[in-house]
C-alpha positions, 0 to 999 in steps of 0.5 A: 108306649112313649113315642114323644122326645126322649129326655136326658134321663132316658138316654143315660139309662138307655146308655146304661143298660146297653153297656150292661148288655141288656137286650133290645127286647128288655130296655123297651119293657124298662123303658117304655119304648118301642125296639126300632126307637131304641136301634134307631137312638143307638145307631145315631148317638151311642152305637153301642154293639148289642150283644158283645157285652156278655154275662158270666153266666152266658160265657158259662153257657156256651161253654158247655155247649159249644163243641155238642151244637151248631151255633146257629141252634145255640143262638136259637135255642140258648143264647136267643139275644146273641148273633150267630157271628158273636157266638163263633167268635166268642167261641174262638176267643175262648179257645173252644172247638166243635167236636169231630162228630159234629164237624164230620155230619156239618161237611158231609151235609155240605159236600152232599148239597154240593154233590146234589147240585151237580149235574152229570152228563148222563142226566143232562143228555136226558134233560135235553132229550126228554125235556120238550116231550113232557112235564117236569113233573113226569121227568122227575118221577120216571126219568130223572128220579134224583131231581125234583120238578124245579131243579128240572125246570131251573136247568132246562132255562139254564140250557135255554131248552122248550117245551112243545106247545102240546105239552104246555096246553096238556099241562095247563089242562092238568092243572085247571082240570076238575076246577069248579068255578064259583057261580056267584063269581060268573054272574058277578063278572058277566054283570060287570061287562054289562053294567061297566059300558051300560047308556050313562056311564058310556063315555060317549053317551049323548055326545054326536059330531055336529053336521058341520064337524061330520062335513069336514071330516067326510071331505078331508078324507075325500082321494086321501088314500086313492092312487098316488095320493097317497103317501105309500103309493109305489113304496114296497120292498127297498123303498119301503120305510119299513124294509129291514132287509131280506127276510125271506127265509126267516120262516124256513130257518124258523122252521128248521130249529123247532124241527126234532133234526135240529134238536138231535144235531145241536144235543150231538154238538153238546156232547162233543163239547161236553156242555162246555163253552169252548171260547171262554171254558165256562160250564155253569151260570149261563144258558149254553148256545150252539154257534153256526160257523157257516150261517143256516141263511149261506147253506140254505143258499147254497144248498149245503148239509145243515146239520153237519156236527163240524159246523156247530160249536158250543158257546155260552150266552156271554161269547155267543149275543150278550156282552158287548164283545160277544161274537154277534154284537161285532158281526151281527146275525146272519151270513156269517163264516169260519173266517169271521169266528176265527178272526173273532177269536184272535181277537179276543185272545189278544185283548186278554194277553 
């Protein structure tokens, strides 16, 4: 196969049988070349649209079979050098329409899928309600028998929902269970722990600190860290460089969102809010959250009702930590009111009028 400089010779009849509507596949046998040479040299100096030129004989082909096949099984089956784009719109061009039967099963495909990838309120409720319980296979097979395992796991990451730790290492010890391990492949990494560190090929075989080194090192660490010699001596809480505020309830507020109370009260306030964002009204492509208006640090505080369903409200990722103007990259998290949300709202409101 030639790879060298074209000629003026090949070119022209290049140019020549692609005007003649020959295919990229059938220029390269005449011509010797490779396909990607021939698009390349068309693109630069021709730009040609193979496939547009079409033959008597094709034009007789489709249209006998336009209105019986969908055009992407005539491109595969009939007309294997045509598109898919340059067989509709031949077909348009020559006035030709798909029967009634087959535009029929072509739409009620399609609003099936459509149908499919909806989820009802009843299935959602029992997604989040099982889904931190059991595998997605299990789901799938005993509870929500009209979705498969990904379309469960697709929504429940859609949600933001968890599994529990037990079900995650219950399903791991599933799936490596009954798994022989090849003997050959022990040994032969047992073997390379040993050897990969073994005298030579440590890298600090051989090599010792001289006395003098090992003196110098001894008595530069002599009272570094004793007392206040020491450069964090004294510094703790506020005055130390790591202190990012109080934090002393952030294993109790932990503790109380992994709680099943908690999952029960943020379920109810979805099913209030119908698993719609209330702020911006969007109810699919982002992970649904649920907004403490009084933040769980306050009521913990003030030992008020944590799950009180009217303190909870429905927000998308987007409204709720996401964009720039979503409610907690303005007031940040923790020790937030009612009073903030709804001048957050007001705001948002007038930015948009």
């Amino acid at each position: 196969m030639s790879n060298g400089k074209w000629t003026k010779e090949e070119e022209e009849l290049c140019k020549k049988l692609l005007l003649e509507g020959k295919s990229y596949k059938e220029i390269a046998i005449i011509l010797n070349r490779n396909i990607p040479s021939l698009r390349t040299k068309n693109s630069k100096k021709f730009h040609i649209d193979v496939g547009y030129f079409w033959t008597e004989e094709e034009i007789n082909i489709l249209k006998n079979i336009f209105g019986e096949y969908f055009n992407k099984d005539i491109q595969k089956y009939f007309l294997p050098n045509k598109s898919i784009i340059s067989i509709n719109n031949m077909g348009c061009k020559l006035g030709l329409k798909k029967s009634s039967d087959k535009m029929k099963e072509h739409y009620n495909n399609l609003n099936k899928l459509y149908n499919m990838s909806i989820w009802t309120e009843k299935e959602l409720v029992l997604l989040i309600e099982n889904y931190h319980k059991y595998s997605n296979e299990y789901i799938s097979e005993n509870i929500i028998k009209t979705r498969n395992s990904n379309a469960i796991n697709a929504k429940a990451q859609h949600l933001g929902l968890k599994k529990d730790q037990e079900v995650i290492n219950q399903t791991i010890s599933d799936k490596t269970k009954g798994k022989i391990v090849n003997k050959d492949s022990i040994e032969k990494a047992n073997k390379t722990k040993k050897e990969r560190y073994k005298k030579e090929k440590h890298p600090l075989y051989s090599k010792h600190h001289t006395e003098e080194t090992k003196k110098k090192i001894s008595e530069s660490h002599i009272g570094i860290s004793a007392g206040e010699n020491n450069p964090m001596y004294g510094k703790r809480g506020e005055l130390s460089p790591n202190w990012k505020g109080d934090k002393s309830n952030t294993r109790l507020n932990l503790s109380i969102r992994g709680s099943a109370q908690f999952k029960e009260w943020r379920l109810e306030v979805y099913k209030r809010d119908k698993f719609i964002c209330q702020h911006c009204g969007y109810n699919k492509g982002n992970i649904l959250n649920v907004h403490h208006l009084t933040s769980l640090n306050i009521l913990i505080k003030e030992n008020k009702n944590l799950f009180d369903i009217n303190n909870g409200i429905t927000l998308c990722e987007n409204c709720h930590t996401q964009n720039d103007n979503s409610f907690h990259k303005i007031y940040g998290s923790g020790w937030n009111t009612p009073e903030q949300f709804e001048e957050w709202t007001n705001y948002k409101k007038q930015k948009i009028i």
